[in-house]
N, CA, C and O of each residue as an XYZ file, in Angstrom:
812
protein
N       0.849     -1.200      0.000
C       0.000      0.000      0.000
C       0.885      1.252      0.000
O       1.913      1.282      0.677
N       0.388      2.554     -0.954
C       1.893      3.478     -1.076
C       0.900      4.496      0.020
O      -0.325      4.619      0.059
N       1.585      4.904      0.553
C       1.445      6.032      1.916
C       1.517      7.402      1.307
O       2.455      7.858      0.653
N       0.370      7.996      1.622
C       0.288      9.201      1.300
C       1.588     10.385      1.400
O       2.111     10.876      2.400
N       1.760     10.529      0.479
C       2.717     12.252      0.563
C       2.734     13.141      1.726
O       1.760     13.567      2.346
N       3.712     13.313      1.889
C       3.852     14.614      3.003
C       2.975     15.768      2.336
O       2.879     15.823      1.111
N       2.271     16.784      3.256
C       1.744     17.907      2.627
C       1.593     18.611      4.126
O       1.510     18.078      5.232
N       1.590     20.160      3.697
C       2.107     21.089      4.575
C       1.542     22.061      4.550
O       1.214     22.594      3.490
N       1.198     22.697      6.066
C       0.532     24.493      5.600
C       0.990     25.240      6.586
O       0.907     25.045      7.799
N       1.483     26.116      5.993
C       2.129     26.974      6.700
C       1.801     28.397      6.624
O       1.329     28.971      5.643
N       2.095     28.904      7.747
C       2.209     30.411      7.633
C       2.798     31.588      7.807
O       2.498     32.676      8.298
N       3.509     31.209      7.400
C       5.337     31.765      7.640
C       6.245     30.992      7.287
O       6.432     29.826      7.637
N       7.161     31.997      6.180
C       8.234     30.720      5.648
C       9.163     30.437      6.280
O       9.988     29.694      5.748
N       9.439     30.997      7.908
C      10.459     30.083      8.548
C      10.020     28.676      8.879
O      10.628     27.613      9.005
N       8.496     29.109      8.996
C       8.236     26.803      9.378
C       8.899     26.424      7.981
O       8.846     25.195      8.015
N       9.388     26.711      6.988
C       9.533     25.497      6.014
C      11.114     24.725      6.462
O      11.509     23.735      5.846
N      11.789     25.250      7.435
C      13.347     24.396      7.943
C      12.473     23.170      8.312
O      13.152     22.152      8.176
N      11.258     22.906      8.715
C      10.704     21.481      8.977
C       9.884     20.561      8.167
O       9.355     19.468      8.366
N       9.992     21.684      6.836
C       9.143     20.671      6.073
C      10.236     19.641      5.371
O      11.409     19.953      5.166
N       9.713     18.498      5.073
C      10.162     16.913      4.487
C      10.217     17.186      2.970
O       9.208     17.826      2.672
N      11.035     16.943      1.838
C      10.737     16.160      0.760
C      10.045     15.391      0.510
O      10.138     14.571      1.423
N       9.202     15.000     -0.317
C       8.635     13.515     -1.295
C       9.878     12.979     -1.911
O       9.873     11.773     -2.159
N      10.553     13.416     -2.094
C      11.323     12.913     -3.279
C      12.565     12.226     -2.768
O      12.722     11.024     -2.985
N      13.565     13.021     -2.015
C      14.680     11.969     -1.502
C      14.613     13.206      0.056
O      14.345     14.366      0.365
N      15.079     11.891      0.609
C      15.752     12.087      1.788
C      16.967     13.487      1.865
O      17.124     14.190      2.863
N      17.570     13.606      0.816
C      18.729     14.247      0.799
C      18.479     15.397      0.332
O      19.461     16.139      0.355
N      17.442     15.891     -0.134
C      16.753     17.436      0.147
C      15.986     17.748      1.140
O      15.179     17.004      1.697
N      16.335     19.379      1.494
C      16.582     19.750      2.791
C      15.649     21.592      2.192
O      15.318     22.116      1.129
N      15.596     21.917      3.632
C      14.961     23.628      3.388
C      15.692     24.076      4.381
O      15.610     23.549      5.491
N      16.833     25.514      4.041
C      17.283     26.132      5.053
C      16.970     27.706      4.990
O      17.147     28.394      3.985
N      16.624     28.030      5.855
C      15.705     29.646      6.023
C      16.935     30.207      7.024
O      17.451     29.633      7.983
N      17.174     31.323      6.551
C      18.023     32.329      6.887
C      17.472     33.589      6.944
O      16.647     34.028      6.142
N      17.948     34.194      7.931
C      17.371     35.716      8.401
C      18.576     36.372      8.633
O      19.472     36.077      9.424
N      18.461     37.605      7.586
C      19.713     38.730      7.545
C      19.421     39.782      8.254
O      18.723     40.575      7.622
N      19.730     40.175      9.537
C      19.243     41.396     10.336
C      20.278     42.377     10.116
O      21.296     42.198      9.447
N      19.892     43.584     10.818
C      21.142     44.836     10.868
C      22.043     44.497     10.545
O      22.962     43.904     11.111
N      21.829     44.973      9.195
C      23.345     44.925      8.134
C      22.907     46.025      7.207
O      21.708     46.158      6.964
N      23.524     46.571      6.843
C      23.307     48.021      6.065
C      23.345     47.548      4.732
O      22.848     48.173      3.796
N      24.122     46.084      4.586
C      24.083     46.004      2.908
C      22.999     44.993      2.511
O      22.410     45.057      1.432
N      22.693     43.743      3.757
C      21.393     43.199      3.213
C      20.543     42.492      4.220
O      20.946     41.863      5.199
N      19.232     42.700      3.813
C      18.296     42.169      5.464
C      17.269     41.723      4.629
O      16.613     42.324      3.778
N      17.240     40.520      5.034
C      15.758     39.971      4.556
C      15.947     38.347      5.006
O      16.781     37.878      5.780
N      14.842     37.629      4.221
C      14.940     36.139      4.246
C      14.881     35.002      3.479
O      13.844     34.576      2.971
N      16.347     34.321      3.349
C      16.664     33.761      2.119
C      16.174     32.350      2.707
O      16.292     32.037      3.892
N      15.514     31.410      1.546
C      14.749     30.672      1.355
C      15.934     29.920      0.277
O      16.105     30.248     -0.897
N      16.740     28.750      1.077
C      17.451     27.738      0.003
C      16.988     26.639     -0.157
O      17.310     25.926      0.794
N      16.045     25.829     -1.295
C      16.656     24.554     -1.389
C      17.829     23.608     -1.691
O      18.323     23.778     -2.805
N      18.532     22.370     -0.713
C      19.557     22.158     -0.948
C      19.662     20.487     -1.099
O      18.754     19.734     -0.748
N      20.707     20.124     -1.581
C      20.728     18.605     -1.443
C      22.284     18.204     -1.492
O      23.301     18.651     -2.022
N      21.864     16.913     -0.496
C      23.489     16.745      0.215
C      24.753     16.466     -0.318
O      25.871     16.469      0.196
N      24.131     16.086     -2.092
C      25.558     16.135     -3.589
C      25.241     17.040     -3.962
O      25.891     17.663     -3.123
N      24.759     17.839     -4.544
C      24.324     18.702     -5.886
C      23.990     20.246     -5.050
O      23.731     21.271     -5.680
N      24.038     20.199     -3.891
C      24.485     21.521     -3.680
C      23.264     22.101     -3.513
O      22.442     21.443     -2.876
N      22.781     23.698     -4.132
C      21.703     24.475     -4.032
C      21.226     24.588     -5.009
O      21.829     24.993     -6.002
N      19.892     24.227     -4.986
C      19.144     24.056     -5.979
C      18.230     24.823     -6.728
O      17.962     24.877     -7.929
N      17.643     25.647     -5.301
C      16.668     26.900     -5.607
C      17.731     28.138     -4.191
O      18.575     27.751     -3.383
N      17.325     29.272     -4.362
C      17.503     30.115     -3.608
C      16.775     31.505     -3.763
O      17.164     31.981     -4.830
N      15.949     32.292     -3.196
C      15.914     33.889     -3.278
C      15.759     34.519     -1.885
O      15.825     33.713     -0.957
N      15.598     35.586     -1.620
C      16.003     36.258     -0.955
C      14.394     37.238     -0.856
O      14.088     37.980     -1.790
N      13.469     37.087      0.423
C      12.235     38.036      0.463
C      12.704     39.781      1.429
O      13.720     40.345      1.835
N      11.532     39.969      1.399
C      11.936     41.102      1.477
C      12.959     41.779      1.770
O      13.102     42.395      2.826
N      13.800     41.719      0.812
C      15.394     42.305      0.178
C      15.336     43.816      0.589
O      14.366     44.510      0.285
N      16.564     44.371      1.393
C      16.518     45.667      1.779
C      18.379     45.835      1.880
O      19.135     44.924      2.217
N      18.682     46.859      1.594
C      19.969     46.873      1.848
C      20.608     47.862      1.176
O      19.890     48.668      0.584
N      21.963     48.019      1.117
C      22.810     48.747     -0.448
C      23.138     48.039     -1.686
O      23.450     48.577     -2.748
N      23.034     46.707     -1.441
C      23.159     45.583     -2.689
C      22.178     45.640     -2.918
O      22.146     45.301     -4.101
N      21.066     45.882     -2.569
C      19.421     45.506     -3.454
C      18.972     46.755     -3.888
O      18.885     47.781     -3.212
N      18.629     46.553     -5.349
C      17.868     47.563     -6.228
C      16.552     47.806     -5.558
O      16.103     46.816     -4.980
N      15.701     49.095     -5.492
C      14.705     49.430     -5.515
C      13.935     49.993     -7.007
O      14.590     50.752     -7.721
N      13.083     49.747     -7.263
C      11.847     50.346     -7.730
C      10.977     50.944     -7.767
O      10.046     50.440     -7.140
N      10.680     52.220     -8.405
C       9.007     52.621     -8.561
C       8.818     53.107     -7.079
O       9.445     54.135     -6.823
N       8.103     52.591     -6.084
C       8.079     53.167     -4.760
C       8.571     52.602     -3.512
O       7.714     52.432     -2.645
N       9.821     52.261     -3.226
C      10.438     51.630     -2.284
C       9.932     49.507     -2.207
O      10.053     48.619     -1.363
N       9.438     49.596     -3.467
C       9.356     48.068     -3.616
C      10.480     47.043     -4.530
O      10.825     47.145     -5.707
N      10.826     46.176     -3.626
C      11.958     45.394     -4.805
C      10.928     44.564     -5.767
O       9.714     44.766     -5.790
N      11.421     43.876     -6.328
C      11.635     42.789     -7.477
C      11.730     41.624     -6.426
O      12.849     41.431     -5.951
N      10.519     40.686     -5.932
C      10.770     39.198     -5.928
C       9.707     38.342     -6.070
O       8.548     38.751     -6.152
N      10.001     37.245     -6.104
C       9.125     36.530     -6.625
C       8.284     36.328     -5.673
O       8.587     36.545     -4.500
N       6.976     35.835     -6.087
C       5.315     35.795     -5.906
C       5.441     34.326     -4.951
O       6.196     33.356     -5.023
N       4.472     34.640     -4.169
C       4.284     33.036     -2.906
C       4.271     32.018     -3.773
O       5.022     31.093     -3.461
N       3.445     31.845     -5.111
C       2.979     31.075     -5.819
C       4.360     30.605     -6.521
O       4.690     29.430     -6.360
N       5.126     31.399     -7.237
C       6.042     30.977     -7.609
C       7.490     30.168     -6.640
O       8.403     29.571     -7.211
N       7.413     30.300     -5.459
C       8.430     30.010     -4.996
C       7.902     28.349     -4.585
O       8.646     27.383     -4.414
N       6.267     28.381     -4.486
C       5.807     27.557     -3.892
C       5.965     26.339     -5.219
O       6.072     25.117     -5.117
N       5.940     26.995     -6.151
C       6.160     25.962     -7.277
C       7.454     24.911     -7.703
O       7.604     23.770     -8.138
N       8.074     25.789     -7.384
C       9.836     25.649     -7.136
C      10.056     24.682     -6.038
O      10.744     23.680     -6.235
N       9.639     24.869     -5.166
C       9.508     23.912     -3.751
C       9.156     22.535     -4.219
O       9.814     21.506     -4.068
N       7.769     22.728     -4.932
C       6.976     21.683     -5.178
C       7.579     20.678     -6.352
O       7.272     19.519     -6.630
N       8.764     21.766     -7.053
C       9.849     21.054     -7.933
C      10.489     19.570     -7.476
O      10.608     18.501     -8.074
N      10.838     20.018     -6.147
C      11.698     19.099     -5.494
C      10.871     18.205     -4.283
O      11.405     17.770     -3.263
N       9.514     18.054     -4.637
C       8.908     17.345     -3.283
C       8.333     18.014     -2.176
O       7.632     17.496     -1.307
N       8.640     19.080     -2.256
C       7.895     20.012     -1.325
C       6.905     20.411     -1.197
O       6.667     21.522     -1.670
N       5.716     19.565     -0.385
C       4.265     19.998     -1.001
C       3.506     20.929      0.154
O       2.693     20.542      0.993
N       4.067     22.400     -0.080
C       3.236     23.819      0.808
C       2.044     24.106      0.415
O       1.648     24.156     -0.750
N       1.502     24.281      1.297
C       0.309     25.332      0.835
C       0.991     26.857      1.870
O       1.546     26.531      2.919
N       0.947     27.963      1.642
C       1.178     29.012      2.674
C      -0.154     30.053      2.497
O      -0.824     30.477      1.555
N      -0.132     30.206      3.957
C      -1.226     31.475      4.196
C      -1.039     32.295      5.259
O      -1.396     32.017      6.404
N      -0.483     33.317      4.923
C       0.563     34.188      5.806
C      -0.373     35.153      6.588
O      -0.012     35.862      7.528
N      -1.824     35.068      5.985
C      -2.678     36.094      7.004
C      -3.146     36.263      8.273
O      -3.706     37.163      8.899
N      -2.623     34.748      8.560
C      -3.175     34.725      9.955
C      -1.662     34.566     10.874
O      -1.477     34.005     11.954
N      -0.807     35.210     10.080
C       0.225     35.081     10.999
C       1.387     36.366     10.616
O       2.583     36.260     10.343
N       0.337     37.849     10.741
C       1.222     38.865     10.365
C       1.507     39.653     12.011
O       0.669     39.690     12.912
N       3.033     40.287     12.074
C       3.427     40.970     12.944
C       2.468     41.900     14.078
O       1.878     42.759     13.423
N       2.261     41.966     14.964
C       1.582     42.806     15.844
C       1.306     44.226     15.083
O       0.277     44.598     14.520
N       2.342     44.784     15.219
C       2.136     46.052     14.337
C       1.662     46.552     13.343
O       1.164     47.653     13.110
N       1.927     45.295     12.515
C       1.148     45.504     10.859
C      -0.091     45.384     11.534
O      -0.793     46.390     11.634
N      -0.521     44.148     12.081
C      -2.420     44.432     12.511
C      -2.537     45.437     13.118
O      -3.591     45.936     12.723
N      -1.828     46.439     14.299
C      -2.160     48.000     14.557
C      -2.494     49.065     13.597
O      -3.418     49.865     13.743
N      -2.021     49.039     13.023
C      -1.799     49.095     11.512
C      -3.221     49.450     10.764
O      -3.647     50.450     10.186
N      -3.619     48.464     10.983
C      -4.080     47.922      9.500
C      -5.967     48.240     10.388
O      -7.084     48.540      9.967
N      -5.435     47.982     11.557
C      -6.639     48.618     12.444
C      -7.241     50.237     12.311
O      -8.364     50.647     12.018
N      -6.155     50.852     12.613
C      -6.284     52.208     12.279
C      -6.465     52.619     10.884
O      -7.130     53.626     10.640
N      -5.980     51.991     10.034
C      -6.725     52.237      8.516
C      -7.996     52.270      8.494
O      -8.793     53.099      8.054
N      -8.178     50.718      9.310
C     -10.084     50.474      9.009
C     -10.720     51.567      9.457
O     -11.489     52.105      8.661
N     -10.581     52.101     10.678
C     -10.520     53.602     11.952
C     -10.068     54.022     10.728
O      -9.633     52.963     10.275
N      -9.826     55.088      9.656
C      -9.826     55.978      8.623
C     -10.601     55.819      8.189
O     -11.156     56.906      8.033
N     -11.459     54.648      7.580
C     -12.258     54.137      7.055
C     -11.686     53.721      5.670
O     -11.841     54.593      4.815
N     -11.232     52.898      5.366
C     -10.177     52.197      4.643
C     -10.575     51.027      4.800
O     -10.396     50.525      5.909
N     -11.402     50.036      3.474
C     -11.602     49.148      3.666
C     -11.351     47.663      2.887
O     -11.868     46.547      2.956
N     -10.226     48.310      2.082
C      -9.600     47.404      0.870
C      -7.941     47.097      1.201
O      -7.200     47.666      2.003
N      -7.802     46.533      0.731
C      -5.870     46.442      0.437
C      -5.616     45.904     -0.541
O      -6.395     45.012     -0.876
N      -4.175     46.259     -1.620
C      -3.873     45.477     -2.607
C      -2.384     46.787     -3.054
O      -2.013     47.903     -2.690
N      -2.040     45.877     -3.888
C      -0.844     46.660     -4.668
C      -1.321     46.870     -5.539
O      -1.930     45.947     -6.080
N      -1.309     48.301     -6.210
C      -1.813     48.735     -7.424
C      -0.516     49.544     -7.969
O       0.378     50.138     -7.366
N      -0.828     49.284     -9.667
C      -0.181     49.561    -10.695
C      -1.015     50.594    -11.685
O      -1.999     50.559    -12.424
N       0.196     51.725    -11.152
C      -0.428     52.774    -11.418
C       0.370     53.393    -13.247
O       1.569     53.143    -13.363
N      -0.101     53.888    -14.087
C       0.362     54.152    -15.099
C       0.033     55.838    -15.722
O      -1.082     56.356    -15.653
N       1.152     56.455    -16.269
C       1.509     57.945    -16.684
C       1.804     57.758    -18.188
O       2.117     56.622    -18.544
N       1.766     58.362    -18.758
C       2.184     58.562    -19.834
C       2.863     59.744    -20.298
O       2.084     60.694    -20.368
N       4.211     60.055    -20.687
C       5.243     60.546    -20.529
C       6.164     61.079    -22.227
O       6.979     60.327    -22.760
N       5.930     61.948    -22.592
C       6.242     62.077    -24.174
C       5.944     60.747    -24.563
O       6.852     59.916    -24.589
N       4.889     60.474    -24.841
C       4.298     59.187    -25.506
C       4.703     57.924    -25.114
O       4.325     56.947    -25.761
N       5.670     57.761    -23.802
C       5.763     56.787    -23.070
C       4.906     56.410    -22.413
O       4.101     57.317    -22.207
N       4.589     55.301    -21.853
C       3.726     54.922    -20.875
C       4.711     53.567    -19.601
O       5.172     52.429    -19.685
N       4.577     54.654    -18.554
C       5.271     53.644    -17.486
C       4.057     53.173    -16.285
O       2.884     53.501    -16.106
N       4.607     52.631    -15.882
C       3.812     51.756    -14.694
C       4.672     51.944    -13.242
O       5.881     51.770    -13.095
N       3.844     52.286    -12.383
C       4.295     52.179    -11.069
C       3.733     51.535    -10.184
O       2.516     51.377    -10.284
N       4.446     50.972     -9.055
C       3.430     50.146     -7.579
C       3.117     50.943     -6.473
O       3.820     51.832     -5.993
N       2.135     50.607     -6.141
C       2.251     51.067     -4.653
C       1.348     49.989     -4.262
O       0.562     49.283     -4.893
N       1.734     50.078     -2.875
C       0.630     49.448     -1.573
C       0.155     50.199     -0.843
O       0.736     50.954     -0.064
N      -1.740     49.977     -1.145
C      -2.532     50.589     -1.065
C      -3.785     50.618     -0.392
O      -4.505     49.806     -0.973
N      -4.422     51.174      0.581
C      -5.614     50.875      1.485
C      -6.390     51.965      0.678
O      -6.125     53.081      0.231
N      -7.475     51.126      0.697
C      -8.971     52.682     -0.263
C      -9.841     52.273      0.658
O      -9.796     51.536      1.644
N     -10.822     53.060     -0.005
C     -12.251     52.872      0.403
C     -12.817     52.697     -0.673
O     -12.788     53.588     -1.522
N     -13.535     51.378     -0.918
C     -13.855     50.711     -1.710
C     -14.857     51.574     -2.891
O     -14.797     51.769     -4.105
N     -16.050     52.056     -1.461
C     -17.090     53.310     -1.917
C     -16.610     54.369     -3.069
O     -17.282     54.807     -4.003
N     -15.605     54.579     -2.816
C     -15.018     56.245     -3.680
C     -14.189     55.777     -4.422
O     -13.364     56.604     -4.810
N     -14.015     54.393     -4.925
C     -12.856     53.782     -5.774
C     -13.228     52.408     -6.359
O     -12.588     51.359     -6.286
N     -14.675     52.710     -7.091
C     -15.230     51.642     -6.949
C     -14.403     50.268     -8.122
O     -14.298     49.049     -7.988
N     -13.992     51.149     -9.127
C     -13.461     50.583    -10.299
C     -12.010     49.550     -9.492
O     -11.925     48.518    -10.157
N     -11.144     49.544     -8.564
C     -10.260     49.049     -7.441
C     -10.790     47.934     -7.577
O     -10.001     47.085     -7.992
N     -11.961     47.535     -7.369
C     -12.307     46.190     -6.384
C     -11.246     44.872     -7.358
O     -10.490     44.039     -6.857
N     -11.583     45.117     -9.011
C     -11.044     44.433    -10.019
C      -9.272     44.889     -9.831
O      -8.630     45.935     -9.930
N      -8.842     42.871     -9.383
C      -7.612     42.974     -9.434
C      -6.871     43.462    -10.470
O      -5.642     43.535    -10.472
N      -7.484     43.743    -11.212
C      -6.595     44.325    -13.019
C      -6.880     45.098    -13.268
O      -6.760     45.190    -14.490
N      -7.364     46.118    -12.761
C      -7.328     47.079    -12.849
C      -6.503     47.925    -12.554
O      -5.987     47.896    -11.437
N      -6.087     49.126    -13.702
C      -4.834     50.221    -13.653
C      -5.099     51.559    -13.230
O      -3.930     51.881    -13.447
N      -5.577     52.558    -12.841
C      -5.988     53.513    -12.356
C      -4.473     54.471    -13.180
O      -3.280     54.260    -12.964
N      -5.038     55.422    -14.046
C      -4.278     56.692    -14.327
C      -3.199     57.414    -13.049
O      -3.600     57.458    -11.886
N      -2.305     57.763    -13.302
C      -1.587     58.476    -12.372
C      -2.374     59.564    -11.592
O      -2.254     59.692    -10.374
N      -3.559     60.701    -12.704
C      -4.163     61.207    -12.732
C      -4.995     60.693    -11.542
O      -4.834     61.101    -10.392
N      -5.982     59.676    -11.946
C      -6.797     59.531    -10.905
C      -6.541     58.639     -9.449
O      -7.342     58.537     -8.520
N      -5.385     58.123     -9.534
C      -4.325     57.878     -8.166
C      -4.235     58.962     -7.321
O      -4.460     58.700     -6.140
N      -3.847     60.637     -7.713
C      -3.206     61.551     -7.204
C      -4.486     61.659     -6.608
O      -4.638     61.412     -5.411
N      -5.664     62.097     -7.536
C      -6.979     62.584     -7.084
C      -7.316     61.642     -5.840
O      -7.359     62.231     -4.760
N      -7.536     60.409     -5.828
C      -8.017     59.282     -4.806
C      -7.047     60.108     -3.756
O      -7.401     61.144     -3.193
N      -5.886     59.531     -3.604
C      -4.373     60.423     -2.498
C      -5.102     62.216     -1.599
O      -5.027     62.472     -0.397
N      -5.621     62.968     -2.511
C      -5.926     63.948     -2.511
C      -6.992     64.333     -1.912
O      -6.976     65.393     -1.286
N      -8.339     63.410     -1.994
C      -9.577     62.993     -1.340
C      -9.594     62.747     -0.343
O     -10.499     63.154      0.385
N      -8.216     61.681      0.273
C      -8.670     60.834      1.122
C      -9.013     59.619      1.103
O      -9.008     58.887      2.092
N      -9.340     59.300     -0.018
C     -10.647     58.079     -0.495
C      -9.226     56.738     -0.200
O      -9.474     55.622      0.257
N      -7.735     57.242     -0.610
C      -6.903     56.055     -0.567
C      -5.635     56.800      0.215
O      -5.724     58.017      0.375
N      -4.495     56.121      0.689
C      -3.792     56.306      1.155
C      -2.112     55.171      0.827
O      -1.889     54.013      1.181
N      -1.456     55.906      0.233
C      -0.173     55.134     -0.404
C       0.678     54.645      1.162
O       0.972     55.341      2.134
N       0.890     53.239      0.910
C       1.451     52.887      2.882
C       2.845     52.322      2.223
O       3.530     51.558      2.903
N       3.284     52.709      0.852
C       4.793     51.933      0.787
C       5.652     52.279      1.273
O       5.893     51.477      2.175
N       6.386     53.079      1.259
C       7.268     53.989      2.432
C       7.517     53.380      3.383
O       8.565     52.770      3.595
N       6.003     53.519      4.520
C       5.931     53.137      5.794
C       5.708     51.913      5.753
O       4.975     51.581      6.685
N       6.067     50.899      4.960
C       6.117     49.597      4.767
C       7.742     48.980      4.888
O       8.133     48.067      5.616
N       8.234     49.500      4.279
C       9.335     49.484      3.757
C      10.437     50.080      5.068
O      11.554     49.572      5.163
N      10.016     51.133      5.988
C      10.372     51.181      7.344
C      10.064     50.270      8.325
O      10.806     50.272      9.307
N       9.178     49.517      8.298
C       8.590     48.604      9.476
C       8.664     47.142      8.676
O       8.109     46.105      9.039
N       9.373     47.301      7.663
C       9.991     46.210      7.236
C       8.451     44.901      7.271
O       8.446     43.703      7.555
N       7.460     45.728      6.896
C       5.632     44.554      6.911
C       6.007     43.805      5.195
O       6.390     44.728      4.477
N       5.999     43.034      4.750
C       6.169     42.230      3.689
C       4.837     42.052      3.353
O       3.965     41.740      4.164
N       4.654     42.261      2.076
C       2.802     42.476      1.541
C       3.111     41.411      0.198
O       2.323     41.534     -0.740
N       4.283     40.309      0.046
C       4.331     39.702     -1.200
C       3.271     38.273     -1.363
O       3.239     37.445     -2.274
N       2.461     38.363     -0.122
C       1.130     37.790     -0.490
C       0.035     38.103     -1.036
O      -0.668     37.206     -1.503
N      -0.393     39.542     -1.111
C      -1.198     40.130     -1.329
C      -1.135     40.209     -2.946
O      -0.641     41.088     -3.652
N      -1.717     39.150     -3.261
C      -1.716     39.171     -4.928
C      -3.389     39.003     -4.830
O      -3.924     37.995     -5.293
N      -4.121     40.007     -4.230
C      -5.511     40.117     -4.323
C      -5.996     41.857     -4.272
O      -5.483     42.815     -4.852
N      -6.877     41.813     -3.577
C      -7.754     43.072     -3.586
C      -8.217     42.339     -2.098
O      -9.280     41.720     -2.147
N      -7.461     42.367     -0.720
C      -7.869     42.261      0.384
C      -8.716     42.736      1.201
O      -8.071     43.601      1.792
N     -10.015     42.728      1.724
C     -10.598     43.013      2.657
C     -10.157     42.939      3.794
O      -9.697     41.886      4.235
N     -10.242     44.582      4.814
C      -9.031     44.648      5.719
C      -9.787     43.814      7.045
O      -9.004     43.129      7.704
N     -11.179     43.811      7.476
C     -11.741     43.120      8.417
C     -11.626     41.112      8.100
O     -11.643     40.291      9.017
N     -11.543     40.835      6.929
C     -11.428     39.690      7.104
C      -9.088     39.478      7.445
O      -8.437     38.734      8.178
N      -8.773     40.344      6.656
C      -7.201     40.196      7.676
C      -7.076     40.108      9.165
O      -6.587     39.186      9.818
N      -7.592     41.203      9.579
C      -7.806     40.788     11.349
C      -8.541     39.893     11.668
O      -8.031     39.344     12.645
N      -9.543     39.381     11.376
C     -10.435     38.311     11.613
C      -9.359     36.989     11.933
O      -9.065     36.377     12.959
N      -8.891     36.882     10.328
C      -7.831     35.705     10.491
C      -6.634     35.911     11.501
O      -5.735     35.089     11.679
N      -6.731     36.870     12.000
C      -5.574     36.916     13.407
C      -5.905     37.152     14.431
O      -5.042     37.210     15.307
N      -7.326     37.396     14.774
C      -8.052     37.192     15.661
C      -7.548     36.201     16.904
O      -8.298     35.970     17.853
């Protein structure tokens, strides 16, 4: 009789130093945390195996003098989904759901938004057009759903134009900056979040 697969849920990628392979014994998950260092802080995520060395590696919320920034104090890394795929390359079978396991502060946070009356979250990609260029920018973003109704749709692009206006209202409030100081990691948020069901799940 073949015995079911290891499978895993986590919510936070330091539990993965305990998750198992399917595949061989001799792959391994080692999670590393880079603190106060001026050139790099974040948390590198290796898969490894005990001939062949490292197999997968990146590095989450990347901060430092070696790491490029972007657009509004956001790096370049890869998506839960993608890393989770990579994992799943080598036997690693995650599910992750990081909402019910965010920092004290970010839920203070995220409280007092709702208290603004702020009742969305998501990263939005905002776009200008520039002597006939057209660029794209990010931010991470709390609205009010009411005064921004076109938001709710994850694909949706909002004009630079009508970004500033929302900013200007009130109706939204740009939190990358102060993200990026309190070091809150939002590379789950590949939705259009409702901020009462986030606290709920940390309830």
């Amino acid at each position: 009789m073949t015995s079911l697969p290891l499978r895993y849920n986590i919510s936070d990628w330091r539990q993965l130093k305990n998750v198992k392979s399917n595949n061989s014994r001799d792959l391994y998950i080692l999670v590393t945390e880079f603190m106060q260092n001026d050139k790099l802080m974040g948390l590198r995520i290796q898969v490894l195996h005990k001939a062949f060395g490292i197999l997968f590696a990146c590095v989450l919320n990347a901060q430092g003098s070696i790491v490029s920034e972007f657009n509004d104090n956001l790096t370049v890394e890869l998506t839960p989904k993608q890393i989770l795929a990579e994992l799943k390359k080598y036997g690693f079978f995650v599910t992750y759901d990081p909402r019910n396991h965010l920092p004290g502060n970010q839920l203070e946070y995220l409280m007092t938004l709702k208290g603004l009356g702020y009742d969305k979250l998501r990263i939005l990609n905002v776009w200008n057009t520039e002597n006939g260029v057209k660029s794209f920018h990010w931010y991470v973003v709390a609205f009010n759903v009411k005064k921004n109704v076109e938001w709710i749709n994850n694909g949706y692009s909002p004009s630079k134009k009508e970004f500033t206006e929302s900013l200007k209202n009130g109706s939204s409030i740009n939190i990358s900056a102060l993200s990026k100081v309190n070091r809150w990691s939002w590379n789950w948020l590949d939705y259009v979040a409702n901020i009462d069901d986030i606290l709920e799940d940390n309830a």
